[in-house]
BANU-676834 format. One record per atom (N, C-alpha, C, O): z, x, y; residue in one letter. Coordinates in steps of 0.001 Angstrom, whole numbers, padded with zeros to 6 digits, always signed. Each point is the difference from the previous one (the first is absolute). Layout:
BEGIN
ZXYA;...
This chain:
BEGIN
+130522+159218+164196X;+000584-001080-000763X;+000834-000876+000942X;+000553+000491+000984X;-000480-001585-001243X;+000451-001213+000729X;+001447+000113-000387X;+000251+000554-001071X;+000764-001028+001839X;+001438+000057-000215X;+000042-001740-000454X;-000716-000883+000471X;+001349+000796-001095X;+000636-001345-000499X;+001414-000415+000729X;+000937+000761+000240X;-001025-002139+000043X;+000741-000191+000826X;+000683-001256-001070X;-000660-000755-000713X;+001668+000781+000803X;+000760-001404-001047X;-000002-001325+000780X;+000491-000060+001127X;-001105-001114-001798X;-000210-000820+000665X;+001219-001011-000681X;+000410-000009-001161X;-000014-000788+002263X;+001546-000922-000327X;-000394-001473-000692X;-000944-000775+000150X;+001867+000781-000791X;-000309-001242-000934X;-000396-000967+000703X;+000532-000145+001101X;-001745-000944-001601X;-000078-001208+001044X;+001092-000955-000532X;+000404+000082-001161X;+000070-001007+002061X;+000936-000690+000097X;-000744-001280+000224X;-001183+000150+000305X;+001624-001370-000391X;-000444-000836+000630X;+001035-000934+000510X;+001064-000467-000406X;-002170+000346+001965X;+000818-000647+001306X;+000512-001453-000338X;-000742-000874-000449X;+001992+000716+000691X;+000654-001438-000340X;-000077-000747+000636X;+000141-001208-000191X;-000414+001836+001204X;-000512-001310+001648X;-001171+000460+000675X;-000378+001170+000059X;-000166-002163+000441X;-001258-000017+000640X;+000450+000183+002034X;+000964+000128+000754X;-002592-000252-000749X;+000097-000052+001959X;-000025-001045-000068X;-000760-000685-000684X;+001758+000287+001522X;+000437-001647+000720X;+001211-000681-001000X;+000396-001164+000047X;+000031+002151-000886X;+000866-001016-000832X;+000993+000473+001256X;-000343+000721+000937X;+001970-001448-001205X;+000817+000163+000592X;+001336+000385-000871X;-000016-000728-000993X;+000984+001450+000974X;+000747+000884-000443X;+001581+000033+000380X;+000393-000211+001147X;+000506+000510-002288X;+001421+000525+000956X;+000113+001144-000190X;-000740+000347-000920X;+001406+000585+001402X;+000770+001157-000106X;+000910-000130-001677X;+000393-001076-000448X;-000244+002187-000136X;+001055-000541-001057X;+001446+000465+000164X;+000949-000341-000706X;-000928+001273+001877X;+001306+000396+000566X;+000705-000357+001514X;+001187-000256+000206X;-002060+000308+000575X;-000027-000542+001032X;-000589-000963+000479X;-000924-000608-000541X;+001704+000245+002252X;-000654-001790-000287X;-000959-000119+001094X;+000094-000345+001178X;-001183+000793-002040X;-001055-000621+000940X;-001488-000063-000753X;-000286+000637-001014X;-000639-001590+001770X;-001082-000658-000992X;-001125+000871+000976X;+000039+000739+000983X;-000937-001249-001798X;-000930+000820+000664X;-001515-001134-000815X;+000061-001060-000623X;-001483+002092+001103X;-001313-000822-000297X;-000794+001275-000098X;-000194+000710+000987X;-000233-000446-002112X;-000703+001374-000688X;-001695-000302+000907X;-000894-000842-000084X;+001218+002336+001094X;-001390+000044+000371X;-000941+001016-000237X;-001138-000008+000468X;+001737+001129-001394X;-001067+000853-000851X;+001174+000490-001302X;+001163-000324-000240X;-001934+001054-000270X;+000506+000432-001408X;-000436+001370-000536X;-001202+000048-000260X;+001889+001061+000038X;+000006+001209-000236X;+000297+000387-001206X;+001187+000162-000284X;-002455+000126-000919X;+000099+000181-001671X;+001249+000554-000274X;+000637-000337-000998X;-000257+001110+001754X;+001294+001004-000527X;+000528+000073+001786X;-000513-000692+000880X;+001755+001806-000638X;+000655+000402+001416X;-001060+000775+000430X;-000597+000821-000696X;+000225-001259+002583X;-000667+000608+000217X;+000620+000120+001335X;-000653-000597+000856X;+001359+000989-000564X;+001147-000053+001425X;+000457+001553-000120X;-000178+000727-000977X;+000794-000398+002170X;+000238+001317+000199X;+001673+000881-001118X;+001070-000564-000230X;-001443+001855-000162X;+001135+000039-000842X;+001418+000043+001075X;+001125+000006-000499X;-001281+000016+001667X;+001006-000205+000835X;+001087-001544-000052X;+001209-000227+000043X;-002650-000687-000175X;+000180-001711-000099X;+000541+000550-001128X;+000659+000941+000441X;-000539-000956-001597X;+000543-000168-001488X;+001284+000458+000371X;+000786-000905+000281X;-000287+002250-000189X;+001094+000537-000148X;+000609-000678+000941X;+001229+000045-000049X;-001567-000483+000650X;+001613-001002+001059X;+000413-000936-000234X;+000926-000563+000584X;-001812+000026-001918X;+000399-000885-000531X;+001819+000313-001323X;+000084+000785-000945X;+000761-001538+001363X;+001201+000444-001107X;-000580-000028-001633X;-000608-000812-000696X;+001179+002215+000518X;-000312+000502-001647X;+000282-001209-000758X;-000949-000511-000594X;+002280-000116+000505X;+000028-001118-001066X;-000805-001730+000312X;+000057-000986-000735X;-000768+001140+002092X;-001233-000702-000055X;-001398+000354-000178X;-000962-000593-000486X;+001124+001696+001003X;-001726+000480+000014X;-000825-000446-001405X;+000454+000210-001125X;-001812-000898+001410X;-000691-000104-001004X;-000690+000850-000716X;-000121+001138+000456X;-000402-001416-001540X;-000955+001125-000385X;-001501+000002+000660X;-000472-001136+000050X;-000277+002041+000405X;-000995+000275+000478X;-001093-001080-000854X;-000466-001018+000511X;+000181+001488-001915X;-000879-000643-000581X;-000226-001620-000497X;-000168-000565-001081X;+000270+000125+002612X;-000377-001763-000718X;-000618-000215+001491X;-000289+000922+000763X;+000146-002249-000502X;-000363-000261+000979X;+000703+000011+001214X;+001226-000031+000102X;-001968+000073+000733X;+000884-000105+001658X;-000657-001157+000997X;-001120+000102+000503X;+001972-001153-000323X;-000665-000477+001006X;+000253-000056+001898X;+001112-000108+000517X;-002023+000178+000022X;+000098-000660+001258X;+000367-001167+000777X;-000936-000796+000085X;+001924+000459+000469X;+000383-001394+000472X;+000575-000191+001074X;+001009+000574+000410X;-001817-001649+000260X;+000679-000652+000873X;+001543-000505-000110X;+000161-001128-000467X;+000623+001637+000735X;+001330-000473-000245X;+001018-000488+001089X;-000031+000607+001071X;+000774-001457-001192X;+000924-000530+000677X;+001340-000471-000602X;+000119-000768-000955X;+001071+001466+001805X;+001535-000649-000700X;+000013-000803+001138X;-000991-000207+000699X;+002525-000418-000434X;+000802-000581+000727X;-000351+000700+001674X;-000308-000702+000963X;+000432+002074-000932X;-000387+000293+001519X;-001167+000513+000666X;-000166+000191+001205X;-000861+000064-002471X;-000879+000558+000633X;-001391-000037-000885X;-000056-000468-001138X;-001309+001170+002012X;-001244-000047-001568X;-000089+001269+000491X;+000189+000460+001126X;-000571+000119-002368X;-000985+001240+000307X;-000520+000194-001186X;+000089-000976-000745X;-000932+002511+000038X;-000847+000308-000824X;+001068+000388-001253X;+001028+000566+000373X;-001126-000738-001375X;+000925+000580-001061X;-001568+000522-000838X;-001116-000512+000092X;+001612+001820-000977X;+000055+000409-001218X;+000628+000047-001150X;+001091+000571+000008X;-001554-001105-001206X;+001074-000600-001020X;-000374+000049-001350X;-000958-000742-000220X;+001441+001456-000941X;-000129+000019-000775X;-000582-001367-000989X;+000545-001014+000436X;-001417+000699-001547X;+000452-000626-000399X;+001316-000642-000664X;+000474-001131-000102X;-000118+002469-000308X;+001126-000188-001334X;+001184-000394+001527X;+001177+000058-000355X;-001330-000359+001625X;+001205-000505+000439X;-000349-001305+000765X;+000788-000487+000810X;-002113-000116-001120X;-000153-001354+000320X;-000172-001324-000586X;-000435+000163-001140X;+000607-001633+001455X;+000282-001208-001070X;-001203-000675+000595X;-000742+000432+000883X;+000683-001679-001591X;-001117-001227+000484X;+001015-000319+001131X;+001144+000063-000451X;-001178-000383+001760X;+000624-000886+000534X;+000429-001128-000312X;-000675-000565-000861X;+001856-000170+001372X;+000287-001427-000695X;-000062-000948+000739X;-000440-001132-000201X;+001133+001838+001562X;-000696-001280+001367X;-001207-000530-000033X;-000052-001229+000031X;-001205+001994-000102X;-001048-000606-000154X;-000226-000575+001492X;-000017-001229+000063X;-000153+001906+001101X;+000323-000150+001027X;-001174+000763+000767X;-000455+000943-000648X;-000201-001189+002061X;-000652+001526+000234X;+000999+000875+000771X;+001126-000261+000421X;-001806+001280-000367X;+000800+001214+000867X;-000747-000377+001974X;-001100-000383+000399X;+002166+000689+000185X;-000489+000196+001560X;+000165+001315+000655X;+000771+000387+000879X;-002004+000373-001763X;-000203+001089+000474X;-000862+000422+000807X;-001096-000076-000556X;+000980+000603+001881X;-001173+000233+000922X;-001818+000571-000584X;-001076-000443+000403X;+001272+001289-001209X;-000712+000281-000786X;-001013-001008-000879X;-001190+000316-000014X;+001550-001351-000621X;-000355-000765-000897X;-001644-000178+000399X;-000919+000437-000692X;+000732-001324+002216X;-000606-000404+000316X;-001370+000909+000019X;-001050-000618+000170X;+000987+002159-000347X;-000866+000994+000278X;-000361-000051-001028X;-001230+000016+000002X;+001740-000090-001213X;-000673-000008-001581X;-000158-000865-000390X;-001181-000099-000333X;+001853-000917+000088X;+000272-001507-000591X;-000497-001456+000910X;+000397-000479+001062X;-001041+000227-001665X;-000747-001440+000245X;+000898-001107+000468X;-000183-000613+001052X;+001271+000370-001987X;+001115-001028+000228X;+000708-000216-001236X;-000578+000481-000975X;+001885-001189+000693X;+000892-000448-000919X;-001005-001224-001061X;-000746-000886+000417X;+001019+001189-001636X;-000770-000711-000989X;+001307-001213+000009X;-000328-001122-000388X;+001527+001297+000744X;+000818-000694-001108X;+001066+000796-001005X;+001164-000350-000196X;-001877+001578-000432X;+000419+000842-000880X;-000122+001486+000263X;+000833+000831-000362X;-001962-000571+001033X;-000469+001432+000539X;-000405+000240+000870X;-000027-000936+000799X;-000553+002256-000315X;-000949-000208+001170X;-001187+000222-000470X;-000171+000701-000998X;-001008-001389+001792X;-001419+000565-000412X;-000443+000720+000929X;+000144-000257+001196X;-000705+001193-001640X;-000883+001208+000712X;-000902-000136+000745X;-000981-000478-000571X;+000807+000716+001822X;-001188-000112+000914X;-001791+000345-000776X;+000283+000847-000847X;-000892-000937+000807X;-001167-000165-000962X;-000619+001396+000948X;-001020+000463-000512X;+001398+000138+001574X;-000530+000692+000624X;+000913+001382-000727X;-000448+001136-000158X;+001465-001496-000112X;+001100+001390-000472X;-000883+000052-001717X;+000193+000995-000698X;-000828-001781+000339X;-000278-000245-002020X;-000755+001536+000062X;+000107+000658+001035X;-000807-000174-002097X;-000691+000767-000358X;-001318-000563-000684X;-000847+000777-000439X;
């Protein structure tokens, strides 16, 4: 007999690849370059996160190019702790250019070679 495994509620993703994003606690923006149905990061990554921030596992997670004031690098980020951006600005992240085509204006578009 087959074991049953509980499968997690689907959620649906509030942002897309190439939209652009803020932090809702901290200050820095970022540009969603994949997206994870539920947490899929190490339970090490979770717990270092502070108890009265940590998100809940079951929603989405995205990937992003991110940049504050001193620096870019890769963030992981809950939905439930990210906004629409308001700058409306692009990000100058080293990265961009490997996935992303170029700045629409509003988003980024996806290299047609990264599509499915």
């Amino acid at each position: 007999m087959t074991e049953k495994v509980p499968a997690p509620e689907v959620v649906e993703a509030q942002f897309a690849i190439g939209d652009v994003v803020r932090h809702r606690i901290f200050d820095f923006r970022g540009v969603v370059f994949d997206i994870d149905p539920v947490f899929a990061n190490s339970e090490e990554w979770y717990e270092s996160i502070p108890e009265p921030v940590r998100p809940a596992k079951n929603q989405p997670f995205y990937h992003l190019f991110a940049e504050n004031a001193e620096s870019s690098y890769i963030a992981y980020v809950s939905q439930q702790n990210l906004l629409p951006d308001v700058e409306h600005g692009p990000i100058t992240h080293p990265g961009i250019n490997a996935v992303f085509e170029g700045w629409t204006g509003s988003r980024y578009e996806l290299k047609r070679s990264m599509r499915q």
